[in-house]
C-alpha positions in Angstrom: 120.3 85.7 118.3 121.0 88.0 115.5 118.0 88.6 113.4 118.5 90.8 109.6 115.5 92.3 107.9 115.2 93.4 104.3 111.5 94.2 102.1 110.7 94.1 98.8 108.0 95.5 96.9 107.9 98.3 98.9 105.4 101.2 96.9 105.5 103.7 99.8 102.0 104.9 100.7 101.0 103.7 97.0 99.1 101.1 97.7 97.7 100.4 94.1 100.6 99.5 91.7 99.3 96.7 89.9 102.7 95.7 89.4 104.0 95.3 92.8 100.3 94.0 95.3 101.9 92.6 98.0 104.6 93.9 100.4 107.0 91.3 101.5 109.7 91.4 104.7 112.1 88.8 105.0 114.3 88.0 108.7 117.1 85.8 108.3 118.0 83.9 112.3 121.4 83.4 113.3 123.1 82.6 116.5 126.3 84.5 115.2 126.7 87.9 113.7 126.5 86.7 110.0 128.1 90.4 109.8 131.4 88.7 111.0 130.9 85.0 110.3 129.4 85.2 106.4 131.8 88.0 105.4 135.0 84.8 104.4 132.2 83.2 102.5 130.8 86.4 100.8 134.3 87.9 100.1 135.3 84.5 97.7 131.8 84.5 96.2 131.4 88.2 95.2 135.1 87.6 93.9 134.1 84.6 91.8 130.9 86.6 89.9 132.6 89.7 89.9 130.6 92.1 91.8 131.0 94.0 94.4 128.0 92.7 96.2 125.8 90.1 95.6 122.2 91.4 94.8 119.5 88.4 93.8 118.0 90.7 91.6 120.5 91.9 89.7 122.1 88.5 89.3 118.7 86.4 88.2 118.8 82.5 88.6 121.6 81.9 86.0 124.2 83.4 87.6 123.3 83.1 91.7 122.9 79.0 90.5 126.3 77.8 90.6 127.1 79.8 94.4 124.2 78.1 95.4 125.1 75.1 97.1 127.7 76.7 99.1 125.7 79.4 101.0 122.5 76.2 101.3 125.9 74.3 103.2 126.5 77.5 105.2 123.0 77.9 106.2 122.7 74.6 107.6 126.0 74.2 109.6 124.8 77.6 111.0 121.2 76.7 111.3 120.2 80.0 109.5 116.1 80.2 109.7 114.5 82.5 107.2 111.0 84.2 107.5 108.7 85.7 105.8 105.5 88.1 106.0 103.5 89.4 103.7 100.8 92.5 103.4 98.2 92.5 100.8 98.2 96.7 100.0 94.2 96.4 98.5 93.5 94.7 101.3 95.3 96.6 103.7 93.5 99.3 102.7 89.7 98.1 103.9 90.9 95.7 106.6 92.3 99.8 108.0 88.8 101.4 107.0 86.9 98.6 109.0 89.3 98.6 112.2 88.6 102.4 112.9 85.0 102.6 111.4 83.4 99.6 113.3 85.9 99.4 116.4 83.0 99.0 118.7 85.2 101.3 121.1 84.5 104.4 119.2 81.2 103.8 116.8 77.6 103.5 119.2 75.9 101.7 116.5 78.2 98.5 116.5 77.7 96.0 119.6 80.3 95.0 121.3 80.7 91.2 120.3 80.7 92.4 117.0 84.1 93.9 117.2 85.4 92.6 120.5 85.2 88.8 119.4 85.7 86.7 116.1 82.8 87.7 115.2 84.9 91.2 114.3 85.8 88.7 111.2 82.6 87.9 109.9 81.4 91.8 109.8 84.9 92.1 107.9 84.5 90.2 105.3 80.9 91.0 104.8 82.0 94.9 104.5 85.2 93.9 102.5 82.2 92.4 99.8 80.9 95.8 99.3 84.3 97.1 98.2 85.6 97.7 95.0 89.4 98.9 94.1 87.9 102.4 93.4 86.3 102.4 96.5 89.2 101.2 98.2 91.8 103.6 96.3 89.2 105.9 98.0 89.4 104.9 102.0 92.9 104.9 101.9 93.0 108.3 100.3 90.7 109.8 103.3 92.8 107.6 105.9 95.9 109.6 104.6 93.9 112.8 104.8 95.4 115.3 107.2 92.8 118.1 106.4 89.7 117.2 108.6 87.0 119.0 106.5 88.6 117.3 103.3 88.3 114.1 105.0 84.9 114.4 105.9 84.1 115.2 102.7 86.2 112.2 101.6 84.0 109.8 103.9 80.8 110.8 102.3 81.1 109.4 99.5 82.4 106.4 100.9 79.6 106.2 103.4 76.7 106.8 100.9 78.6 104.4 98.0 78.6 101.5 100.9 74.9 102.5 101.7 73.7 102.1 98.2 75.5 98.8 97.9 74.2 97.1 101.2 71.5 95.5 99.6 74.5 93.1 98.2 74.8 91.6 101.6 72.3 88.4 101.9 70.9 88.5 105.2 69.0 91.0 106.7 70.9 91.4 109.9 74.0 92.1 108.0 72.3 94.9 106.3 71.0 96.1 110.0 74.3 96.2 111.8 76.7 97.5 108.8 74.0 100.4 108.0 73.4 101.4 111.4 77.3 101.3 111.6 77.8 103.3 108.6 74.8 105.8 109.3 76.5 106.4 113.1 79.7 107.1 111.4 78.8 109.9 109.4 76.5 111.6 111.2 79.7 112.0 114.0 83.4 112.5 112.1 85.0 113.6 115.4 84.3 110.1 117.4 86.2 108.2 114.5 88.4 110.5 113.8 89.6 108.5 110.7 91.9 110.4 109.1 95.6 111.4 109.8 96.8 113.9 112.0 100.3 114.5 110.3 103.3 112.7 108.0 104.4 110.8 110.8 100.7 108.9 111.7 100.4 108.1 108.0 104.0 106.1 108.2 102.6 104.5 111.3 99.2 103.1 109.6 101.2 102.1 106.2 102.1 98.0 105.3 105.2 98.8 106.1 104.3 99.2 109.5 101.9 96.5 109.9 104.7 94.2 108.2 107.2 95.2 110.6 105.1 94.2 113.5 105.1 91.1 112.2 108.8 90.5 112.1 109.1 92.3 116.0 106.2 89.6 117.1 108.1 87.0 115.2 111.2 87.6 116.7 109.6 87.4 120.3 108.3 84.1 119.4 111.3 82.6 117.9 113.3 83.9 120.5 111.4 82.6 123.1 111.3 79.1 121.9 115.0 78.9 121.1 115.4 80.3 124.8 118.1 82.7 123.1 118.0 86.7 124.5 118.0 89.0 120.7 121.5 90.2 120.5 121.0 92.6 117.2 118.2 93.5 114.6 119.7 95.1 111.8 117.5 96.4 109.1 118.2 97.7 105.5 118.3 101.0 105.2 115.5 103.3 103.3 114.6 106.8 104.3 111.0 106.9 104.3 110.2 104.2 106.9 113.3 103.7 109.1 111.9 106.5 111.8 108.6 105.2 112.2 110.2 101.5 112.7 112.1 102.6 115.2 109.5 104.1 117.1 107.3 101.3 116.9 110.1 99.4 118.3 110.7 101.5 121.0 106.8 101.3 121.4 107.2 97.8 121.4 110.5 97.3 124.1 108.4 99.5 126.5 105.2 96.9 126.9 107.9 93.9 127.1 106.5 91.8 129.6 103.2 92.7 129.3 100.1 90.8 128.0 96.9 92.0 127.4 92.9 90.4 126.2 91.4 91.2 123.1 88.3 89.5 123.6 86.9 86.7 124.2 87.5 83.9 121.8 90.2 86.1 120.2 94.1 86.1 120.4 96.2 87.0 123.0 98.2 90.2 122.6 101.6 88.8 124.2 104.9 91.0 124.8 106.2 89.3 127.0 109.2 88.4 125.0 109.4 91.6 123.1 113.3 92.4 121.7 115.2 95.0 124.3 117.6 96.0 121.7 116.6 98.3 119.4 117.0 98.0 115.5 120.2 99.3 113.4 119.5 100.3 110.4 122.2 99.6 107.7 123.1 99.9 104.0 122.7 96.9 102.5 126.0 96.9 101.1 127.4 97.2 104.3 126.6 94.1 105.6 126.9 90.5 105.1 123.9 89.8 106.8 121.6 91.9 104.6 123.2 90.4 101.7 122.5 87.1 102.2 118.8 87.8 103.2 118.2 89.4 100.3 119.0 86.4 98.1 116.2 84.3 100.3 113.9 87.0 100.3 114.1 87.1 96.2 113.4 83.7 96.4 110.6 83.8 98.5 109.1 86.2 96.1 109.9 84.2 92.8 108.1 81.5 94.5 105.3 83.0 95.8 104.9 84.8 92.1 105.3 81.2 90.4 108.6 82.1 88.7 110.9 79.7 87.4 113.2 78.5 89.6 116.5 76.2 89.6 117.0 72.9 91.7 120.1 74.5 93.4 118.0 77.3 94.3 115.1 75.8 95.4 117.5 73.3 97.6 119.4 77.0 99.1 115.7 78.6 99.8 114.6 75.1 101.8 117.7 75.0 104.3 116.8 78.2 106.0 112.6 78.2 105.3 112.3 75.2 106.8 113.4 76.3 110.0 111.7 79.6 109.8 107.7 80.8 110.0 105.2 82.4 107.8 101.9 84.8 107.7 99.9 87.1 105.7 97.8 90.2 107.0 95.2 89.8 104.0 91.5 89.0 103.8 92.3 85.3 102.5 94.7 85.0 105.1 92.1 85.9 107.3 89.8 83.7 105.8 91.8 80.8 106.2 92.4 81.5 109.5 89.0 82.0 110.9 86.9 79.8 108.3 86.2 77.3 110.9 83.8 79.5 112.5 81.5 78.2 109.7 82.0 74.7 111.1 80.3 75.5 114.7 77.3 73.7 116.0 74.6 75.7 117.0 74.1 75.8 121.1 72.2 72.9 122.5 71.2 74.6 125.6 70.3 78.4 126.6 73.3 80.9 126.6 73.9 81.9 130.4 71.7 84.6 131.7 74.3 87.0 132.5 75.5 86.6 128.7 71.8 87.1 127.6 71.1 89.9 129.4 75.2 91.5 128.0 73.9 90.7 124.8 70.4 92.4 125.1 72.3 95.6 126.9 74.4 95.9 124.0 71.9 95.1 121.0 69.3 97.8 123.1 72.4 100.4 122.9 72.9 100.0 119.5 69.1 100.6 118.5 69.1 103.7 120.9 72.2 105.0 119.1 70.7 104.0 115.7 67.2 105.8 116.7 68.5 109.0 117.6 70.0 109.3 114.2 66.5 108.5 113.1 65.3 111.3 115.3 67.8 114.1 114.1 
């Protein structure tokens, strides 16, 4: 399989332009290069508008209309499948202030089922409700931080704004756990270590990093089921993010074959099928491939933004999405995903004792931890 990845809406490590909130990443599937196979088709086309390279955006819906039906007729004889993943920056920016605040693994005060099972989600979104954008615009300012003492400083104020807004949460064990949480947290900086130890960690903990393990994991999955080994990734070129991808992919080709439990009740963390070549990054003028994803990837957008859109278009967009997949890293994706935990019935019978007494061990650490703040 050859597999071509593009992005739009990219705002660097700006993750508060109203104009552009979501980061988007679009792979286009092919069994053949589209590099070679596209280029006859692309040549004629570019020709017939005039251009020296067909860019969606530059082109608008009148003019890609009438070329519309040809590349929907090459998609399908070639069984192209388009994907697409997107990262919600706001939200990107608490869902990374929860993960290394209230990772059970480093803060005392937080039990482990709290972090280590779905119930990770439910503390989420209760500490996402205590958030505002200012406060947000905020976390990801001290998770960028490189200067410890500025960071700390940075986390102060974040830790005493959430304290004074924790009597927002409704139920009084919501306000024990997070506060405890909190409280642990600032009293020891060097155990969550939250900030950002140079340039290159900030690229690793950006959207653009979270979106591109999305299109690696989606890769391995497609692969997989088409029982097809990954041939190429090529990827547009950009300056800022190409070195990190590629060391994430290179992160990633090393634990192929490997899987690994997060918890109990929650998702595997699979590699099996990770992609043993690495990515090529390219111009997007330079090839064929990343011209044609570009097109569906504006697409995608326009409908995901509720543009206006023509038949022809919409017709082009469905023969490669509907062999393709889909997901969001955002707090309504999340939502959506784990809302059925609502829907549980309460036990009917006594937990296990072994549970019970892993439950009291933890909740007995956690008030110990919490104490000795107390004590201080």
């Amino acid at each position: 399989m050859y597999y071509f990845v593009d992005e739009s809406g990219n705002t660097g490590q700006n993750l508060f332009d109203p104009a552009q909130p979501t980061l988007y990443y679009g792979v286009l599937g092919s069994r053949a290069n589209l590099d070679v196979i596209a280029e006859p088709l692309l040549k004629g086309l570019r020709q017939e508008l005039g251009v020296k390279r067909i860019h969606a955006n530059e082109l608008g819906v009148r003019r890609l209309t009438p070329i519309a039906y040809r590349i929907a007729h090459f998609s399908k004889k070639n069984d192209l499948r388009f994907s697409l993943y997107r990262v919600s920056k706001q939200d990107h920016a608490i869902i990374t202030f929860f993960d290394q605040v209230f990772d059970a693994g480093l803060n005392d005060a937080l039990p482990w089922h709290h972090y280590w099972t779905p119930l990770r989600y439910v503390l989420l979104f209760k500490v996402a409700h205590l958030f505002d954008e200012e406060l947000a615009k905020q976390a990801w300012s001290a998770r960028r931080e490189q200067n410890p003492a500025r960071c700390e400083e940075k986390l102060e104020t974040i830790y005493a704004t959430l304290l004074e807004r924790i009597g927002r949460l409704p139920d009084a064990r919501s306000r024990e756990i997070i506060s405890g949480a909190l409280k642990w947290a600032r009293a020891n900086p060097k155990e969550i270590n939250f900030g950002s130890s140079n340039y290159e960690s900030t690229l690793q903990i950006s959207p653009n990093l979270v979106g591109f393990q999305q299109i690696l994991q989606a890769i391995a999955v497609q692969t997989a089921a088409l029982k097809r080994p990954v041939r190429r990734i090529t990827v547009d070129r950009q300056t800022e993010f190409n070195g990190a991808q590629a060391e994430l992919a290179n992160m990633y080709r090393k634990l192929r074959g490997h899987k690994s439990d997060l918890g109990p009740g929650m998702p595997k963390a699979d590699f099996t099928n990770m992609p043993e070549v690495p990515p090529i990054f390219m111009p997007g003028d330079q090839s064929a491939g990343l011209e044609l994803v570009d097109i569906t990837l504006w697409l995608a957008k326009r409908i995901r933004e509720n543009k206006p859109m023509s038949p022809e278009l919409s017709l082009l967009f469905s023969s490669q999405a509907k062999r393709g997949m889909t997901d969001e890293v955002s707090l309504k994706a999340l939502d959506h995903r784990w809302r059925h935990l609502l829907q549980l019935p309460e036990p009917d019978r006594p937990l296990p004792e072994g549970m019970t007494k892993m439950l009291d061990e933890a909740e007995e650490k956690r008030r110990k931890a919490v104490s000795q703040l107390e004590a201080t």
